[in-house]
DRENTI-113219 format. One record per residue (C-alpha): residue number from 0; residue in one letter; x, y, z. Coordinates in steps of 0.001 Angstrom, whole numbers, plus 500000, padded with zeros to 6 digits. Each point is the difference from the previous one (the first is absolute). Layout:
N
+-----+------+--------+--------+--------+
! seq ! type !     c1 !     c2 !     c3 !
+-----+------+--------+--------+--------+
! NUM !    a !      X !      Y !      Z !
...
+-----+------+--------+--------+--------+
This chain:
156
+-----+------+--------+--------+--------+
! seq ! type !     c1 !     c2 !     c3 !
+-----+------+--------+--------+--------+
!   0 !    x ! 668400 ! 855819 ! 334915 !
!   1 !    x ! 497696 ! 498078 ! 501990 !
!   2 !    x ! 501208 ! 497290 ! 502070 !
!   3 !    x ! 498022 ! 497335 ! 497780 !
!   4 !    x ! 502034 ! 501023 ! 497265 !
!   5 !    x ! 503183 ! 499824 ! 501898 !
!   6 !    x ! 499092 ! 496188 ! 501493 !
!   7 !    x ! 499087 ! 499071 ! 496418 !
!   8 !    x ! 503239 ! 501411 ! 498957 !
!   9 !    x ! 502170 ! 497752 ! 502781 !
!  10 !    x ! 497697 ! 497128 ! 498697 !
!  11 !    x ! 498942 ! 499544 ! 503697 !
!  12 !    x ! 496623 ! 498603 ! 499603 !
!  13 !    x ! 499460 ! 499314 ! 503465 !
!  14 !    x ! 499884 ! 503764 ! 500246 !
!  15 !    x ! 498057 ! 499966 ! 497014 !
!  16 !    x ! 497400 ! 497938 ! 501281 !
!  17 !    x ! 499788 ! 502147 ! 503413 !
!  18 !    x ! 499722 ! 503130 ! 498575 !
!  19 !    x ! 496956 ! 499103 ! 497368 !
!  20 !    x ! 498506 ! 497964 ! 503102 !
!  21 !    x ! 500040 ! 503404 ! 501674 !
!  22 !    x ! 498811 ! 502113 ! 496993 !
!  23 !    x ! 502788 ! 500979 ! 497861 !
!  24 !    x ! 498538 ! 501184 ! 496813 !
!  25 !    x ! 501467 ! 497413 ! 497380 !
!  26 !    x ! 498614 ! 502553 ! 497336 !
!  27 !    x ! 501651 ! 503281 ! 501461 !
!  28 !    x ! 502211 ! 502233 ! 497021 !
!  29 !    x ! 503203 ! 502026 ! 501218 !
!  30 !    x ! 498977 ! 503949 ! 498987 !
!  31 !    x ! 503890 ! 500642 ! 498989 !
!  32 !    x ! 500338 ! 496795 ! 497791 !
!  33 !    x ! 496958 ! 499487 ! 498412 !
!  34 !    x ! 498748 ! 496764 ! 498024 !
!  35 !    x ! 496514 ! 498875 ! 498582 !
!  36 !    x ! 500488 ! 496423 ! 501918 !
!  37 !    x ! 500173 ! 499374 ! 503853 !
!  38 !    x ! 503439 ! 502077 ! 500962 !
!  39 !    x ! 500905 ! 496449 ! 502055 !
!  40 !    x ! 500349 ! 498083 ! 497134 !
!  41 !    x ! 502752 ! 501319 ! 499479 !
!  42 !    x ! 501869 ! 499077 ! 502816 !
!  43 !    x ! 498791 ! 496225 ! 500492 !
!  44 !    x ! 500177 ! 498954 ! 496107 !
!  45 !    x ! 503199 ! 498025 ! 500456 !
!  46 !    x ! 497886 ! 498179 ! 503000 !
!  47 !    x ! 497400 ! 497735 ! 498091 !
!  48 !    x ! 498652 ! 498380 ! 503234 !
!  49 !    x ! 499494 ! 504287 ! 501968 !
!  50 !    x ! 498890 ! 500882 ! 496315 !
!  51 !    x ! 497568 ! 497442 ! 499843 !
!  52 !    x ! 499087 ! 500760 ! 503851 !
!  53 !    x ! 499507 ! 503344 ! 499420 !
!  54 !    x ! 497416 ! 499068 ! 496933 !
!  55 !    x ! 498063 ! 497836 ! 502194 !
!  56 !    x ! 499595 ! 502645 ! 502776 !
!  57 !    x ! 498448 ! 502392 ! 497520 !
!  58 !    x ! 502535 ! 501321 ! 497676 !
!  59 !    x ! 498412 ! 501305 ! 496349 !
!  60 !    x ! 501404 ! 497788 ! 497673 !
!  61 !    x ! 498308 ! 502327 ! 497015 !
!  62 !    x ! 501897 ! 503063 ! 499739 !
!  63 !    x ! 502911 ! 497699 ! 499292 !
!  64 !    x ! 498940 ! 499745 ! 496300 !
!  65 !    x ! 498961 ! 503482 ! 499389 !
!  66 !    x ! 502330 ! 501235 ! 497702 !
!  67 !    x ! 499500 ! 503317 ! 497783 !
!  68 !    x ! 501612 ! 498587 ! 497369 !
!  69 !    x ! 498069 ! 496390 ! 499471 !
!  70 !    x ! 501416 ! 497968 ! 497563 !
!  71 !    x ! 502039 ! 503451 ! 497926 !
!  72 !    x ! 503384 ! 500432 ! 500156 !
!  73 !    x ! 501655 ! 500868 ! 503596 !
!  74 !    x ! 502032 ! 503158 ! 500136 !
!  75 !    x ! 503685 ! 499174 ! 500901 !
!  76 !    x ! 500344 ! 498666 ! 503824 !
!  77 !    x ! 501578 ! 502848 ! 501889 !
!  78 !    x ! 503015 ! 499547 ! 502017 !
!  79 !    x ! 499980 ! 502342 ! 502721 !
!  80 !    x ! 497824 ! 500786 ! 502493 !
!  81 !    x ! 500244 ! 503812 ! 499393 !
!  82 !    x ! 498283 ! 498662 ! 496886 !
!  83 !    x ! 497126 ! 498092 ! 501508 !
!  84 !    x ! 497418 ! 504041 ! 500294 !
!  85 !    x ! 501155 ! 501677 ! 496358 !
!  86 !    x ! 497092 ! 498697 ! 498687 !
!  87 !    x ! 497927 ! 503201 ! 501946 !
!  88 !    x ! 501944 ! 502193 ! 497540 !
!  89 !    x ! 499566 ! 498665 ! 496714 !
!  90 !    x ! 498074 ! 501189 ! 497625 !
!  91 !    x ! 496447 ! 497572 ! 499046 !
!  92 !    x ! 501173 ! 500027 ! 496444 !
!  93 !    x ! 502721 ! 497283 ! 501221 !
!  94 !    x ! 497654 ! 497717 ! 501322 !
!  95 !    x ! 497993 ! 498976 ! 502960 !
!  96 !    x ! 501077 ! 501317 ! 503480 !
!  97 !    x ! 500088 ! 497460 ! 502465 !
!  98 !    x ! 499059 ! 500853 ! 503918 !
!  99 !    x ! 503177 ! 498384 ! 501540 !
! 100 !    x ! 501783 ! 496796 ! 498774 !
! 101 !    x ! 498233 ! 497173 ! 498721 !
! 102 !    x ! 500471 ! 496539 ! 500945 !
! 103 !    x ! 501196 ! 499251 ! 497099 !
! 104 !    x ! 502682 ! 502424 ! 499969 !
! 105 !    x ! 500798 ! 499120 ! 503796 !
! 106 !    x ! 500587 ! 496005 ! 498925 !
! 107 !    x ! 502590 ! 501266 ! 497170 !
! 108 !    x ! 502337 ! 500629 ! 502291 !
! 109 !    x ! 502969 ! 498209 ! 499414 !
! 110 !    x ! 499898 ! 498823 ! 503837 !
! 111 !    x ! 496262 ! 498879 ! 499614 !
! 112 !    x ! 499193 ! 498654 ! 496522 !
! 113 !    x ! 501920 ! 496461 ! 500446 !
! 114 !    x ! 497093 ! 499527 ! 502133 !
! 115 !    x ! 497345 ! 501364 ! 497559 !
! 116 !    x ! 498058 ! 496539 ! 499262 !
! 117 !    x ! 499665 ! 498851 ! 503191 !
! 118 !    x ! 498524 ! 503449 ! 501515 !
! 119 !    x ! 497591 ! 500104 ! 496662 !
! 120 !    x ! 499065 ! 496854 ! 500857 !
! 121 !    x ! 499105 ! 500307 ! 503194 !
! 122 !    x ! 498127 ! 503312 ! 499272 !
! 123 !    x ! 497925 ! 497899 ! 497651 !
! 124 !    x ! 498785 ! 497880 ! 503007 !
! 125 !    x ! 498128 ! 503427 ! 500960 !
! 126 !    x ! 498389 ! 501779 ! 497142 !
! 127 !    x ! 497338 ! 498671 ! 497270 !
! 128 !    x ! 501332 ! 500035 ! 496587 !
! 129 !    x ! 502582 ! 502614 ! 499357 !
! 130 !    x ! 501738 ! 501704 ! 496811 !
! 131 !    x ! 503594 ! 500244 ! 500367 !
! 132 !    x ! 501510 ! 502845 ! 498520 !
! 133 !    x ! 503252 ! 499724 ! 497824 !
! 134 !    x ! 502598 ! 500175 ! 502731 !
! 135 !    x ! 498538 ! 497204 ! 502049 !
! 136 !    x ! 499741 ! 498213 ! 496895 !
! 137 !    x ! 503688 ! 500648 ! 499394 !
! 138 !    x ! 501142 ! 498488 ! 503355 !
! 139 !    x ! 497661 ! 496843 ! 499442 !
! 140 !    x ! 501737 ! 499486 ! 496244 !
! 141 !    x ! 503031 ! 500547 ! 501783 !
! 142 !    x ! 500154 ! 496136 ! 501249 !
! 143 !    x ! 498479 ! 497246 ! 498312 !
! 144 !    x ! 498972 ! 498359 ! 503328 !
! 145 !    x ! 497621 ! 503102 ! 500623 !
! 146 !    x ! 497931 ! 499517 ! 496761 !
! 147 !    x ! 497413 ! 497892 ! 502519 !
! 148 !    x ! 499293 ! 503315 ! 501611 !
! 149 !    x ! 499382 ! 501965 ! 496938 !
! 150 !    x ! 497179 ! 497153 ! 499556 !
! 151 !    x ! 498642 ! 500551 ! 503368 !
! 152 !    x ! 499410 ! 503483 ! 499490 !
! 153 !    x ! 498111 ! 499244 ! 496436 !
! 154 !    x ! 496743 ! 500184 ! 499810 !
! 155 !    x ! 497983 ! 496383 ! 500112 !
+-----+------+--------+--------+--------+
């Protein structure tokens, strides 16, 4: 891991801040856990003020809302990280293979998705308009309070 991730992890944004001032690559993916979003998202999406420091700073806001599966059906969330690569062995009858986890599938987890609105939201702030794919949608039905973000992310 680099040490970006690991300062985003301990929510230490003075770190944070020192390390992009210095040219930490906000964008960088970890080889041996692979995703199709900035790998340090992962580690600062419980910190709204680093996440939204990090997005500033030059953080691609985008690949966030890729998803494979667009507004089908999700497969079931898996629950274990030995989980997370079987998608390089199944067959392209069963469906789309994805190149590491999605965002989508990283904000299910159970320790994430309470947060879910406010990190979709802030996303929002950085891309033009955006189709959100079933899961997101999911999260944002999830709480009534959220339905103003499903809004923002409609098209005018």
């Amino acid at each position: 891991f680099r040490p970006l991730m690991v300062a985003s992890r301990m929510g230490c944004i003075q770190i944070v801040k020192l390390l992009v001032e210095h040219g930490a690559d906000i964008n960088a993916a970890i080889p041996t856990h692979p995703t199709t979003f900035p790998a340090v998202y992962m580690f600062s999406m419980k910190y709204l003020p680093l996440f939204k420091y990090l997005l500033d700073h030059g953080g691609h806001a985008l690949p966030c809302f890729h998803c494979c599966y667009g507004s089908r059906p999700h497969p079931p969330l898996k629950t274990s990280r030995s989980n997370w690569n079987e998608d390089a062995d199944r067959p392209a009858a069963q469906g789309p293979v994805t190149r590491g986890v999605q965002f989508c599938e990283m904000i299910s987890a159970p320790s994430i998705c309470r947060w879910a609105g406010p990190i979709i939201d802030v996303l929002l702030d950085y891309v033009g308009h955006v189709t959100l794919c079933s899961r997101l949608m999911e999260h944002l039905d999830s709480y009534s309070g959220w339905s103003v973000i499903k809004e923002k992310a409609a098209p005018p």
